[in-house]
N, C-alpha and C positions, 0 to 999 in steps of 0.2 A: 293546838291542833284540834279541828273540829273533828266531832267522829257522827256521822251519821249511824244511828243506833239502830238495828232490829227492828221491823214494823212501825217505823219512823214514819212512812208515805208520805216520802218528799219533804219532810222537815228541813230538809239544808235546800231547801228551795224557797224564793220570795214567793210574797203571795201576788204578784205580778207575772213569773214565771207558771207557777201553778194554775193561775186563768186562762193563760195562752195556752198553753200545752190541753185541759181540759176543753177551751172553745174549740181549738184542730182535732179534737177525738168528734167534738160533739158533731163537725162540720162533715167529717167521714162518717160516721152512721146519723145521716140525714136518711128519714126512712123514703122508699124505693128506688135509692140511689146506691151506686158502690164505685168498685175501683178497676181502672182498666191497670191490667199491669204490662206495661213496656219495657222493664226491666231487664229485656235478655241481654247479654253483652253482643259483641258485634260477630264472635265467632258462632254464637249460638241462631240471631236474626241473620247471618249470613248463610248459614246454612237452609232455614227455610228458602229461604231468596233461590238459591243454586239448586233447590230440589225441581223450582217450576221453571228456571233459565233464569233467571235475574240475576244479574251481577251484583256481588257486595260489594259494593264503596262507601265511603262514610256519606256523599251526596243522596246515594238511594235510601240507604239507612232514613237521613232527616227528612227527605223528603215523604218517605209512607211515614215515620211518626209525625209528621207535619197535618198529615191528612188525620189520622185516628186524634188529632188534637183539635182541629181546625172543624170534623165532622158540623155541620149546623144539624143543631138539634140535640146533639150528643149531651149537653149540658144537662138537658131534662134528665139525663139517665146517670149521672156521674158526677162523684161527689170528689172524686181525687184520683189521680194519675199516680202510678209510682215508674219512674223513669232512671234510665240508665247512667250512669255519672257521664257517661259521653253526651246524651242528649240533654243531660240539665245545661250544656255548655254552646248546645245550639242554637240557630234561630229561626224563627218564620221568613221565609220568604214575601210575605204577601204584607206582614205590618214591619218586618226588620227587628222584632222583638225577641230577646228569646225565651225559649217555651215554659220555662217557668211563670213569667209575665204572660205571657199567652193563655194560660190556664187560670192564672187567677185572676185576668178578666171576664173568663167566662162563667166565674163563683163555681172552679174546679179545684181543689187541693192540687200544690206538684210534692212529692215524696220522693223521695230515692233511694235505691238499691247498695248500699256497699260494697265493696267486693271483695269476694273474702273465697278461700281455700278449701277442702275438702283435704282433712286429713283423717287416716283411718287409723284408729283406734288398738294399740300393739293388742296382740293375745285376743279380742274378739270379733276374732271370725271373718271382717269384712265389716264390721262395723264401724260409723263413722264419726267426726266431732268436725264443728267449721271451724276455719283459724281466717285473725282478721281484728283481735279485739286492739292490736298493736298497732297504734296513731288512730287508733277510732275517732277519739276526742278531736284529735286536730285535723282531722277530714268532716267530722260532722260540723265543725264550725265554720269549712269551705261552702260544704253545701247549703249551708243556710244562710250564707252571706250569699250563695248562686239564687237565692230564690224558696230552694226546699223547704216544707215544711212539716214532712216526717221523714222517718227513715222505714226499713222492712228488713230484717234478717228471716232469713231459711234456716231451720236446721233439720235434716232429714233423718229417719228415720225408717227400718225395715222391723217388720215380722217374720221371724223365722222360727219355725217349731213351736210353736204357740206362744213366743215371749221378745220380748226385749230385752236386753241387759240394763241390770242397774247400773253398772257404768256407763252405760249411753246415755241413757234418762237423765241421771244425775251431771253426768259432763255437757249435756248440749240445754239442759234446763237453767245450769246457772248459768252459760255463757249468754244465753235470752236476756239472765237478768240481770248480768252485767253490761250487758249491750244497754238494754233498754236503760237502766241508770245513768249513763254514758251520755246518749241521747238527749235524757232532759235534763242534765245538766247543760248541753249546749242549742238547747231551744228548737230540740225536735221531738215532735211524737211518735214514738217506737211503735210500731205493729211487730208483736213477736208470731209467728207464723212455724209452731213445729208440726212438721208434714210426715205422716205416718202412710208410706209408700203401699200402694194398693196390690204391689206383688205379694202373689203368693195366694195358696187355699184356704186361709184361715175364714170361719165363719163370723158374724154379725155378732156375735155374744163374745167370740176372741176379740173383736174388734172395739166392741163397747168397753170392756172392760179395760184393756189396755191404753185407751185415748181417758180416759176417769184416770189412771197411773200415771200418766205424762204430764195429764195437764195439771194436775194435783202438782204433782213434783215444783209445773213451772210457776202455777203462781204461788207456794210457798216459798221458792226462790226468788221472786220478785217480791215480795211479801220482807223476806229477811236481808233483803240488800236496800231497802228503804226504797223502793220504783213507787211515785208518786199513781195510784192506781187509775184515779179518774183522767189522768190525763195516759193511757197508753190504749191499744187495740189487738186484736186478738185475729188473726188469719188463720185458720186453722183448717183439715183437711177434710173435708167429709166424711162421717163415720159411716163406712161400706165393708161388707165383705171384698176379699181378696180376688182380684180377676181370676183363678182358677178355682173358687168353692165353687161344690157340685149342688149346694143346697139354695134351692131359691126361696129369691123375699122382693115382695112386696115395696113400690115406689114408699108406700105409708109406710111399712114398716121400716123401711131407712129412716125416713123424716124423724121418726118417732124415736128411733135409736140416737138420731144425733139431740134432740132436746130432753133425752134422760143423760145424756153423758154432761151436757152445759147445767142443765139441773142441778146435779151433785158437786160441780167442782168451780163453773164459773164466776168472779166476783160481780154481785150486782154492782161494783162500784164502777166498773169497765163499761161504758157503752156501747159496746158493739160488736159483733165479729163479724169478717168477712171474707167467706168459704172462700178457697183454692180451686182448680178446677180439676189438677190431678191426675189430667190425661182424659180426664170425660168427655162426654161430647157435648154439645150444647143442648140438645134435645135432652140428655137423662141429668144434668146439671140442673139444667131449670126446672128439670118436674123435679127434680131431687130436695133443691132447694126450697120451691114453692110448697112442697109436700113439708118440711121445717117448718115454716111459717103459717100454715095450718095447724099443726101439732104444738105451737110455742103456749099455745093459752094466756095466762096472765105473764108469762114471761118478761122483764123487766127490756133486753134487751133491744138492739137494730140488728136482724139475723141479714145480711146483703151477701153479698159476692164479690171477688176478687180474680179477675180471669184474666188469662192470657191464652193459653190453645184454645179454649173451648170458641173464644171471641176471632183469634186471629187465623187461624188454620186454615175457617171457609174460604179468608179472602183472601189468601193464596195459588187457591184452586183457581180463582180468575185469570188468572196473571199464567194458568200453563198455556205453552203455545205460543205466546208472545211474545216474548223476550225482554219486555218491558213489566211495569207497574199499570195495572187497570187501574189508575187512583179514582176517578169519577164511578166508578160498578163499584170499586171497594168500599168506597164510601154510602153509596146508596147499602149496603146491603150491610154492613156496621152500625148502621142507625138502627136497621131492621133487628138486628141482634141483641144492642142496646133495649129496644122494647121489649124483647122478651125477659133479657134478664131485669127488667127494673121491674116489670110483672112477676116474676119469681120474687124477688125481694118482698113484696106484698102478699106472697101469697097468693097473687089472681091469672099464676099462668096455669090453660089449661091446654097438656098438651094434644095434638091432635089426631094422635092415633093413639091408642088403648094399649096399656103395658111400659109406657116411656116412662123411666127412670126405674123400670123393675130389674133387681140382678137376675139375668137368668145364664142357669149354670151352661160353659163351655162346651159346644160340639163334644164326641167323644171323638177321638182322633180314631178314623180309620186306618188301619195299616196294610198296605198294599204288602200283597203277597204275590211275586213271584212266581210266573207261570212255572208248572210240571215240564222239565226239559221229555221232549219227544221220546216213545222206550226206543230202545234200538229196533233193528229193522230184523224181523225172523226170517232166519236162515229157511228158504225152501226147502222140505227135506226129499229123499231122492226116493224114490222106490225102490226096497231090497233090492233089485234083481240088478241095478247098474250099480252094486257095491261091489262086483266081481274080482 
């Protein structure tokens, strides 16, 4: 029995395997390119769909990732698609191909999503662990026989009262790196992507410090389960204060926060990370990110992005009213997006109004107060003299 040992990195791997897995990291952090993530399942992109009138069907589905694939131009800006196990199994209308072949004519990576469960964690609180590592192995060898050439697990994470549990940490860090082991053994490159959810009031210093404890945790556990390092990638959350801190900060001093937290814990042996978007908007993403890549200095790595709302959310707004898919407007205006985020990735977006991508602290919630019911009405009083 072979035993892959302890900081092995990939030892029970050929050195055949090992070059391909490290050429697909190196081909994802190609610098001012990243990854569109298509990823949602059908009940998730169906519900965008049904917010502006569109019908979900599996038709509509392929045909808007038809477009976000087929985009001209999009290449320039995109280095790798991660796609939904239904869309790895579709195809172009226009060449009869499907979209894995479609992308990797346009020298685009295709990746794909797993899909896996959300199971919560007995005795803490609401916290969670994914499930999904069972038939990994022989689902990852479907999708790479479909085309795939990485894969992407989530495991999500909250801040609550200034902490996380180390049972979260510990339970969703090794499942990354059991996943990601899993992965290249059957000839896919893992992006482990643990997402530290932006609820809640915690500041930039709680923030920092607890993304430095997770991500410690995970590449120690990638580390001790033998994950070949140069060949995986790292999708990771943005380090922000929480959408309810009342304390504000600076576009730069995010930037700056997330390249002290990769500083201390990141392995230069990883090429690359590529931020989430996490619910941001595309305007404070990209100064967010471009303000990273200013602040990285001699930093070894590709700092890019990895977006789905911040990319897909605008070209929804198209499509209210009509009842259909704008795919022509959607597409012009996804290219447009595309250039700002590969200008982020550089560094060289500059955005266009002053204060974008600064936290600033939440309205204070005014509370309506209830008008003063009317007093009652006074009794006119009588003049002694008719109290007879």
């Amino acid at each position: 029995m072979r035993v892959t040992p302890a900081g092995s990195n990939g030892a029970h791997l050929s050195v055949a395997q090992k070059a391909e897995l490290a050429e697909i990291a190196r081909l994802v952090a190609r610098p001012g390119k990243g990854l569109t993530a298509c990823d949602e399942g059908p009940l998730t992109v169906g519900a965008r769909f049904e917010k502006v009138g569109i019908t979900n069907s599996e038709e509509t589905r392929r045909a808007y990732r038809q477009m976000l694939f087929e985009t001209p131009g999009a290449e320039q800006y995109l280095s790798g698609a991660i796609l939904d196990p239904e869309t790895l199994y579709q195809k172009s209308s226009t060449s009869g191909d499907f979209f894995p072949q479609v992308l990797s004519d346009r020298g685009i990576v295709p990746g794909v999503k797993p899909h896996l469960k959300v199971y919560a964690l007995p005795g803490c609180g609401g916290e969670t662990v994914m499930q999904g590592l069972d038939s990994l192995a022989a689902r990852c060898a479907e999708y790479r026989k479909a085309g795939a050439r990485f894969a992407k697990w989530r495991s999500p994470l909250e801040i609550r009262d200034g902490q996380i549990s180390r049972l979260a940490i510990e339970a969703n860090m090794h499942d990354l790196a059991r996943y990601a082991l899993i992965c290249q053994a059957e000839g896919l490159m893992p992006i482990v992507e643990p997402d530290i959810s932006l609820a809640g009031d915690y500041d930039l210093e709680t923030a920092v410090r607890l993304n430095v404890e997770v991500q410690a945790e995970l590449y120690k556990a990638m580390i001790d389960h033998g994950v070949y390092m140069e060949g995986a990638t790292l999708k990771p959350n943005m380090v922000n204060p929480g959408k309810a801190c009342t304390t504000k900060y600076t576009c730069e001093q995010i930037g700056q926060a997330n390249i002290d937290v990769l500083s201390r814990v990141f392995p230069c042996a990883m090429p690359g990370a590529n931020f989430l978007s996490g619910g941001q908007s595309l305007e404070n993403a990209a100064a967010r990110l471009s303000a990273i890549n200013k602040a990285k200095g001699g930093c070894p790595w590709n700092l890019s992005f990895s977006w789905s709302q911040a990319l897909q959310l605008p070209l929804m707004e198209l499509c209210k009213g009509t009842g259909e898919l704008q795919l022509e407007a959607m597409s012009e205006l996804y290219l447009s997006e595309l250039k700002i985020a590969g200008a982020a990735a550089l560094g060289q977006y500059e955005p266009p109004l002053p204060g974008a991508g600064d936290h600033k602290p939440p309205a204070p919630r005014v509370t309506e107060v209830a008008p003063s019911p009317p007093p009652p009405p006074v009794a006119e009083k009588k003049p002694w003299w008719q109290f007879a």
